[in-house]
C-alpha positions in Angstrom: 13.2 -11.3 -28.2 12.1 -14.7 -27.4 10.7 -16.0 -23.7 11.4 -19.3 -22.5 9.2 -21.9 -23.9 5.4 -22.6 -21.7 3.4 -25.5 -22.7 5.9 -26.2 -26.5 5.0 -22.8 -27.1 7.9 -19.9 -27.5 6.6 -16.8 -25.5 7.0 -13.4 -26.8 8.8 -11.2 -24.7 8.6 -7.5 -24.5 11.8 -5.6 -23.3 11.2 -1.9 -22.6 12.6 1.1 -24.1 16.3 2.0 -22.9 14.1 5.5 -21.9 11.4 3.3 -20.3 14.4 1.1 -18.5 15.7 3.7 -16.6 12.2 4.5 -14.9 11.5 0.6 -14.8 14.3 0.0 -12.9 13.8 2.6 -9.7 10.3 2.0 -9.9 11.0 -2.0 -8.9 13.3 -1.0 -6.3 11.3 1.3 -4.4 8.4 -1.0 -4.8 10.4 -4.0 -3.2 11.6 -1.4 -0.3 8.1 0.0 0.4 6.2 -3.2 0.8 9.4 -4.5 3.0 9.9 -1.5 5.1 6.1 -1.2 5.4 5.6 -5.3 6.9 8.4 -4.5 9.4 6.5 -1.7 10.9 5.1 -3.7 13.4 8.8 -4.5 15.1 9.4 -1.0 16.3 5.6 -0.5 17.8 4.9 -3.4 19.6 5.3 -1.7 23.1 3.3 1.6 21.7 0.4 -1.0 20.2 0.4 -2.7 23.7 0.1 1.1 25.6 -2.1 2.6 23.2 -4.6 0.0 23.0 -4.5 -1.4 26.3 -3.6 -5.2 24.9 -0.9 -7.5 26.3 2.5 -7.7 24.6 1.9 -11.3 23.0 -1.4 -9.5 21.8 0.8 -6.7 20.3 3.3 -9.1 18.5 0.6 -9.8 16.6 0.7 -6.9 14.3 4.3 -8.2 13.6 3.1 -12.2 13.3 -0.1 -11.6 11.1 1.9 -9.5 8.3 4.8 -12.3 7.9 1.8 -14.9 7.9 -0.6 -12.8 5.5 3.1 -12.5 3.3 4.0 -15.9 3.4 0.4 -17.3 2.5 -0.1 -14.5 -0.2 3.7 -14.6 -1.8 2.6 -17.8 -3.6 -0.2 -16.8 -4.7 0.8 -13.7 -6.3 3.9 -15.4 -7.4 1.6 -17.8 -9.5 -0.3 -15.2 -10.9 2.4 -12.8 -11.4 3.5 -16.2 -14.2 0.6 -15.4 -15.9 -0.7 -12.3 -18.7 -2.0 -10.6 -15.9 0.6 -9.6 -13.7 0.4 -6.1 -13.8 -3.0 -5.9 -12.9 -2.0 -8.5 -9.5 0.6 -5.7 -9.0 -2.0 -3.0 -9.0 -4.4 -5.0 -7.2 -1.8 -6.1 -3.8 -0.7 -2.4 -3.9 -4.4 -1.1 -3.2 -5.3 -4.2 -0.6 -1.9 -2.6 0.8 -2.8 1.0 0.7 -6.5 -0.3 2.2 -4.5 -1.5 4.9 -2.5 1.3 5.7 -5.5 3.0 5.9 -7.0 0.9 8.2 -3.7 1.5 10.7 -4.4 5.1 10.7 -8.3 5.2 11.4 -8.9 5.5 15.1 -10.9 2.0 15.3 -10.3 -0.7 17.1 -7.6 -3.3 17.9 -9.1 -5.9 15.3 -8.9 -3.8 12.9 -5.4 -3.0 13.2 -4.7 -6.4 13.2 -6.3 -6.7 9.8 -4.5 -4.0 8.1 -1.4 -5.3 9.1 -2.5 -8.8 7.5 -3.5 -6.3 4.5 0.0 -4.7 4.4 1.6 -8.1 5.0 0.1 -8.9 1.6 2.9 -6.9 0.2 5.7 -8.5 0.5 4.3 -11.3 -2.2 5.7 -8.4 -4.9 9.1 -8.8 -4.4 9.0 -12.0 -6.5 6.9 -10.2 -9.0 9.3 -7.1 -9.2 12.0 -9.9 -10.1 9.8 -11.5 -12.8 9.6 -7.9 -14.5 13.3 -7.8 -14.5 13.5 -10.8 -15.7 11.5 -10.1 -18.5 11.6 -6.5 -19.7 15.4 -5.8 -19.3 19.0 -7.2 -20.7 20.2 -10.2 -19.6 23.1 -8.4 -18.1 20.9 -5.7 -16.7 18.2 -7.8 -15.4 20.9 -9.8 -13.3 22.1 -7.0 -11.5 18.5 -5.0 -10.6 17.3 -8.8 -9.4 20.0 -8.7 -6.8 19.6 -5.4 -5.7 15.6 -6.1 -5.3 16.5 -9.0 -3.2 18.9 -6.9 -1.0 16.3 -4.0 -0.3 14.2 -6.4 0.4 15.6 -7.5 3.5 17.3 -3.8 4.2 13.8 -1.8 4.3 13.5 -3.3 7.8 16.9 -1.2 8.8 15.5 1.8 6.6 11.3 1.3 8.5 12.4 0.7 12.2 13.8 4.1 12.9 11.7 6.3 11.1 8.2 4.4 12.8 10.3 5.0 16.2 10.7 8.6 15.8 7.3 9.4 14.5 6.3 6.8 17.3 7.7 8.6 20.0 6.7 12.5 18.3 3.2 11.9 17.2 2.2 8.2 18.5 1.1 5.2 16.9 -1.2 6.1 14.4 2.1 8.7 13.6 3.9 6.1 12.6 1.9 4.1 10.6 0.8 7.0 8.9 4.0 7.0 7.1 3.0 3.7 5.6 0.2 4.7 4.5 2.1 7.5 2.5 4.7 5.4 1.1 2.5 2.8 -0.1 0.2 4.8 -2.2 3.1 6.3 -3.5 4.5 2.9 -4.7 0.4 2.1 -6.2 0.8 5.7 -8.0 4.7 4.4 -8.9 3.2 0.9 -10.3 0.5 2.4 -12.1 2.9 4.5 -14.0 5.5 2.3 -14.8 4.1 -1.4 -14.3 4.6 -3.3 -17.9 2.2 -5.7 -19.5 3.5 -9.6 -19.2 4.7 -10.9 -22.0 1.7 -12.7 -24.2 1.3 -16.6 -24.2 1.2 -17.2 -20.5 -1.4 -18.0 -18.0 -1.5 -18.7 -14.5 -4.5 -20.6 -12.7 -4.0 -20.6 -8.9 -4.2 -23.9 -7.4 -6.8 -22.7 -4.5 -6.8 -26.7 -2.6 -2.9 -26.4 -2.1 -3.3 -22.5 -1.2 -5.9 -23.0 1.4 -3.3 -26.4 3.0 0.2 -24.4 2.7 -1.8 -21.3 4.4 -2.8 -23.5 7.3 0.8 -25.2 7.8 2.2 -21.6 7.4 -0.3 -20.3 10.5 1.0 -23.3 12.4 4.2 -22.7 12.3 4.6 -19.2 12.6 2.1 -19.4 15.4 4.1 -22.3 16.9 7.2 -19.2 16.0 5.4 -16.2 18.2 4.2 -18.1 20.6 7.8 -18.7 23.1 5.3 -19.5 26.4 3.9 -22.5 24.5 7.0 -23.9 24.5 8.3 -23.4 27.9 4.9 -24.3 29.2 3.0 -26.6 27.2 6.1 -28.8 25.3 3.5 -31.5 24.2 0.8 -29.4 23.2 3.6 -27.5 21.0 5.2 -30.7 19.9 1.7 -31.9 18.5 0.7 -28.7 16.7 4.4 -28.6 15.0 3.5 -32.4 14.0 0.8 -31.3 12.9 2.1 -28.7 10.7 4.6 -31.3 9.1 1.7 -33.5 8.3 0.0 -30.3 6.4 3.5 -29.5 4.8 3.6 -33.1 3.3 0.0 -33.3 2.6 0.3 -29.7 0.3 3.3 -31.2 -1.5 1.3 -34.2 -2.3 -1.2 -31.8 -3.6 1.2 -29.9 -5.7 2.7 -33.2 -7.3 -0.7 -34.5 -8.6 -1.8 -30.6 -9.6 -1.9 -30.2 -13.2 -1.8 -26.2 -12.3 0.3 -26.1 -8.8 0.4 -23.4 -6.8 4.6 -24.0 -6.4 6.3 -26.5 -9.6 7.5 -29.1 -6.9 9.6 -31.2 -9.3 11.1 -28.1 -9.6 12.1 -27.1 -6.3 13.5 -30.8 -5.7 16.2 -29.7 -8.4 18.9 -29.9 -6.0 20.2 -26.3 -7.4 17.2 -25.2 -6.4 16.8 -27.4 -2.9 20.1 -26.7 -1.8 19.5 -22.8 -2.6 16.4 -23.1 -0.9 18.1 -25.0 2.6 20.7 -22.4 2.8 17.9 -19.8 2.7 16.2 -21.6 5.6 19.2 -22.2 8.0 20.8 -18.8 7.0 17.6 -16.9 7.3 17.2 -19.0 10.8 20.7 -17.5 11.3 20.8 -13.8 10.3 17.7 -13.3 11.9 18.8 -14.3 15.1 21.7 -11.9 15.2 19.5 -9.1 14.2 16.8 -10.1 17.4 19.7 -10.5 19.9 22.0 -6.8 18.7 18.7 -4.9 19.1 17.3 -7.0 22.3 20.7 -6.6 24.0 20.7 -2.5 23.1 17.4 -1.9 24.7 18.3 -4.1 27.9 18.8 -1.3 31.0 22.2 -1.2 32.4 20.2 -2.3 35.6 20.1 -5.8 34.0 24.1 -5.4 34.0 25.1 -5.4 31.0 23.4 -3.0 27.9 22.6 0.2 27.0 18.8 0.8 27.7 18.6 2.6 24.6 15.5 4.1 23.3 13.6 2.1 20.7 14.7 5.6 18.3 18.0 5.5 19.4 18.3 1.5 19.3 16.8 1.8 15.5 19.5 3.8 14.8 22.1 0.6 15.5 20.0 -1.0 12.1 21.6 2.0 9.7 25.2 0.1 9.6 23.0 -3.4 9.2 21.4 -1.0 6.1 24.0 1.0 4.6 26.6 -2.1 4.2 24.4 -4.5 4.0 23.3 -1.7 0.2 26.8 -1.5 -0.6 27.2 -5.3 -0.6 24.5 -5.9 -2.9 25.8 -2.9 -5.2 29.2 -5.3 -5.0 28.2 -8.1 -5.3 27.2 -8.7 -9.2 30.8 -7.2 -10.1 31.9 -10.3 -8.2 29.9 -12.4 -9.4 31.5 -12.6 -12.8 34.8 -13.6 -11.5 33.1 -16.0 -8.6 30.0 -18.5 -8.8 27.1 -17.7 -6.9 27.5 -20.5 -4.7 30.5 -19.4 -3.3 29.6 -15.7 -2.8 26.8 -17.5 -0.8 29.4 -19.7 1.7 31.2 -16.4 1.5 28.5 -14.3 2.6 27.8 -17.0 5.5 30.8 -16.9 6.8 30.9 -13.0 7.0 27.7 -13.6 9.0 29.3 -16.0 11.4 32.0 -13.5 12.0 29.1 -11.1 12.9 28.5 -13.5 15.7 31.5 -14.2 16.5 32.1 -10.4 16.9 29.1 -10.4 19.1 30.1 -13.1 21.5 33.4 -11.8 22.3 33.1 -8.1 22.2 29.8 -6.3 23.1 30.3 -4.1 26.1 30.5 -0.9 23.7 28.4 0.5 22.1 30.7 1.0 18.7 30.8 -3.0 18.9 27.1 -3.5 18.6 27.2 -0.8 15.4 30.5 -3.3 14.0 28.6 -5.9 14.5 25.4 -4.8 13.0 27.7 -3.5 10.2 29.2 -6.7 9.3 25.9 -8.6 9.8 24.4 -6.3 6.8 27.2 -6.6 4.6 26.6 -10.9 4.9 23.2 -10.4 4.5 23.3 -8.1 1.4 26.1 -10.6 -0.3 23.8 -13.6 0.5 20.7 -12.1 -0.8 22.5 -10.5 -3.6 23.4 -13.9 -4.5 20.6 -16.1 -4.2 18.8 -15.0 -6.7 21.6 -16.3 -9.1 21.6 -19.6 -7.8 18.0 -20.5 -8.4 17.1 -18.6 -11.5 20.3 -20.2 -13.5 17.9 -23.1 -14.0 14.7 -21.7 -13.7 12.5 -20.7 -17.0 11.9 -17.0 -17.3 8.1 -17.9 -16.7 8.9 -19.6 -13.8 10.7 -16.6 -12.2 8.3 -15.6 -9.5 6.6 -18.6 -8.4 10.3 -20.0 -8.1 11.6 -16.9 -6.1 8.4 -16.9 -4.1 8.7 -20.2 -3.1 12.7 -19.1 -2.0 10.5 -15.8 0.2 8.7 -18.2 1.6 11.4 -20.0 3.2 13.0 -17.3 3.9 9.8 -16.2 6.2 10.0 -19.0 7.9 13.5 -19.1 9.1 13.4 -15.2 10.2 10.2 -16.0 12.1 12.2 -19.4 13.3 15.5 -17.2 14.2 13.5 -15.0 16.2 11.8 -17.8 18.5 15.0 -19.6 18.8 16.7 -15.9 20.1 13.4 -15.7 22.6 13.8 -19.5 23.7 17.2 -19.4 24.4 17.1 -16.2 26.4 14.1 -17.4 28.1 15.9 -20.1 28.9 18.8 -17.8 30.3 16.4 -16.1 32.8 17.1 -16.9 36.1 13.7 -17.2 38.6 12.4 -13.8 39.5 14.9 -12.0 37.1 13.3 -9.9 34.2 16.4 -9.9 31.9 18.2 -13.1 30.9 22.2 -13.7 31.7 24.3 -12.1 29.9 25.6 -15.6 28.9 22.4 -16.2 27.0 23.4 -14.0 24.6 26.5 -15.8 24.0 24.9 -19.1 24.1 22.4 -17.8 21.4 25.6 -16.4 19.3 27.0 -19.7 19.3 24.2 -21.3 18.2 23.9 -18.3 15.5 27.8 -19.7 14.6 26.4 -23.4 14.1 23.2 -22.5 12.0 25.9 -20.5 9.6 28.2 -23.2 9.3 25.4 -25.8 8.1 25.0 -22.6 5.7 28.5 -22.6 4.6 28.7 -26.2 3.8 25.7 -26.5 2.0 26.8 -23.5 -0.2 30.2 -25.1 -0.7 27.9 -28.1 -1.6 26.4 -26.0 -4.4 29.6 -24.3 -5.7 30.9 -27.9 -5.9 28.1 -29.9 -7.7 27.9 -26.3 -10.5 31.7 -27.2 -11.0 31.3 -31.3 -11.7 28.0 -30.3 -14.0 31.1 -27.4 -15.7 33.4 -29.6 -16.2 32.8 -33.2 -16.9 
């Protein structure tokens, strides 16, 4: 089997053994859940992080905000060097700064060092890519498809499959309970990796542009910082408006860097394929989208009826609203490559968009029950798991095999950004909402918010009719 061709030179591929497939093929999955359900540990324990180690709450959101900055920084990274002949040792390697990390969660030491393993654990969630560049590379065509979509779904799921499990052990056994589970489950995935991992296929190499690394993780700390940070906004607009100037200047002065690199960290000409842009601009608005629906269904759950409206359900109990956002959200990604034959991925994208909107559209109108929030959640997951199913498709139809994971990294990276995004915009608006001397926001924030949620997924719609459109006119001349 012949690789797609690096530098004039045809690259030998290696597929696996049908026997070898079938172990290849969990292993990947789990991998991609673990390090996923593992960096959305922090969601569930902020309060207990804030209780237990006597910080403030923006102190405690920090084991959340350093593990999607430590993923966003380190998923191009690893996504570069997972293009080259050593990616399963960089597999190896991310799984035991990982399991370092856990570790570190689990020691009774201090708040810093919490902080740090989060960053460590964070680190994770530059695999994914790399899980999809195995795919790519060791199974069928056919095969490879389908186990590429379903990484990308569990991907975003393992945050409905980590929330309630840290809760529970949270509330049994404490903090250190909780992450204790991560610390399992990732040196389970290392052991996992170590036993299944392939070699790359031979005639590549990968040398990690460090100047546009070091710029890219700089804009990245900006702006998720700018992200977490919901006072500096309300507060301080033009301190905030200069740092997010700031961070554009940064963004434009990495791509510059990446256009004159002989060895960039992300192929720039490539992402400016407008396959590729377009894909890469419905990931940003939808992820700003999707993410804000998630933030608002669990906020509102865990509001006290006091506040007059909510359920003042336990952080346990309110996890327990993310299983329909899960289970659907699986099913549509099992779905989705059986439709994909009949429908291009474009389409299942704007499809999947607008089964988001109707998530907040189900939201706005109808949330004083409980089963509402669950139907709402539901339908939420299944949008999500169609849209992630499908994005793969859409960007790796012209990308070269050896390209796969710096181009899908590049896509994770985005996608980091407009979760982190979605969530400040949910905590703007609802701050925004809050009338003086009130703890809780309106209940008319939340439908505010929804409608903005609406909005973001329309701009998502078009832009994957956009897509579908352009695929047709390149089809058919």
């Amino acid at each position: 089997m012949t690789g797609q061709p690096v530098g004039g030179v045809a690259v030998k591929a290696f597929p696996v053994a049908r026997s070898e497939a079938r172990l290849l093929v969990p292993a990947l999955v789990f991998i991609a859940l673990v390090v996923a359900a593992v960096a959305s540990l922090g969601t569930p324990l902020i309060t207990s992080v804030a209780t237990s180690f006597h910080v403030s709450l923006g102190s405690a959101q920090w084991t959340l905000t350093v593990a999607l900055l430590s993923g966003a920084v380190a998923t191009p990274v690893l996504g570069r060097l997972g293009a080259g002949r050593h990616r399963r040792a960089t597999i190896l390697a991310t799984l035991a700064v990982v399991v370092a990390g856990s570790a570190l969660t689990v020691l009774p030491l201090p708040f810093a060092w919490l902080l740090a393993g989060r960053a460590a654990q964070g680190v994770g969630l530059g695999l994914t890519a790399l899980m999809m560049g195995v795919a790519r590379d060791h199974l069928p065509e056919e095969r490879s498809a389908a186990v590429i979509a379903l990484i990308s779904v569990v991907s975003i799921i393992g945050a409905g499959v980590g929330y309630p499990l840290a809760a529970l052990l949270a509330e049994l056994g404490g903090v250190r309970a909780a992450y204790g589970l991560g610390l399992v489950v990732t040196a389970a995935a290392l052991l996992t990796a170590w036993r299944s991992m392939p070699e790359a296929p031979e005639g590549r190499s990968a040398h990690v542009d460090v100047a546009g690394a070091v710029v890219l993780a700089a804009a990245l700390l900006l702006v998720l910082f700018l992200a977490g940070e919901r006072n500096l906004w309300s507060r301080h607009l033009a301190v905030a408006a200069g740092l997010a100037v700031v961070a554009v200047v940064l963004l434009c002065v990495w791509a510059v860097i990446e256009l004159r690199s002989t060895t960039p960290l992300v192929d720039v000409r490539a992402v400016r394929h407008p396959a590729v842009a377009g894909a890469n601009l419905a990931m940003f608005v939808g992820g700003i989208g999707m993410y804000l629906l998630l933030t608002l269904i669990t906020r509102y759950a865990q509001t006290p009826h006091g506040a007059g409206y909510g359920f003042g359900l336990t952080t346990f109990v309110a996890g327990l609203v993310l299983i329909p956002f899960s289970v659907l959200g699986f099913v549509a990604g099992k779905l989705t490559p059986r439709v994909r034959t009949r429908i291009a991925d474009p389409l299942v994208l704007a499809g999947s968009a607008v089964v988001v909107g109707g998530g907040f559209a189900l939201f706005a109108a109808a949330r004083s029950d409980l089963a509402e929030l669950f139907a709402a959640m539901g339908v939420l997951g299944f949008g999500v798991g169609g849209f992630s199913a499908a994005m793969p498709g859409v960007i790796l139809a012209v990308t070269p095999k050896s390209e796969t994971s710096s181009a899908m990294s590049f896509n994770y990276v985005v996608r980091s950004v407009g979760y982190s995004l979605g969530s400040a915009i949910g905590g703007l608006i609802l701050a925004a909402g809050t009338g003086p001397g009130h703890l809780f926001p309106d209940d008319s924030a939340y439908t505010t918010a929804a409608l903005v949620g609406i909005g973001a997924m329309v701009i998502t719609t078009l832009t994957g009719l956009a897509l579908a459109r352009r695929r047709s006119s390149e089809t058919n001349p």
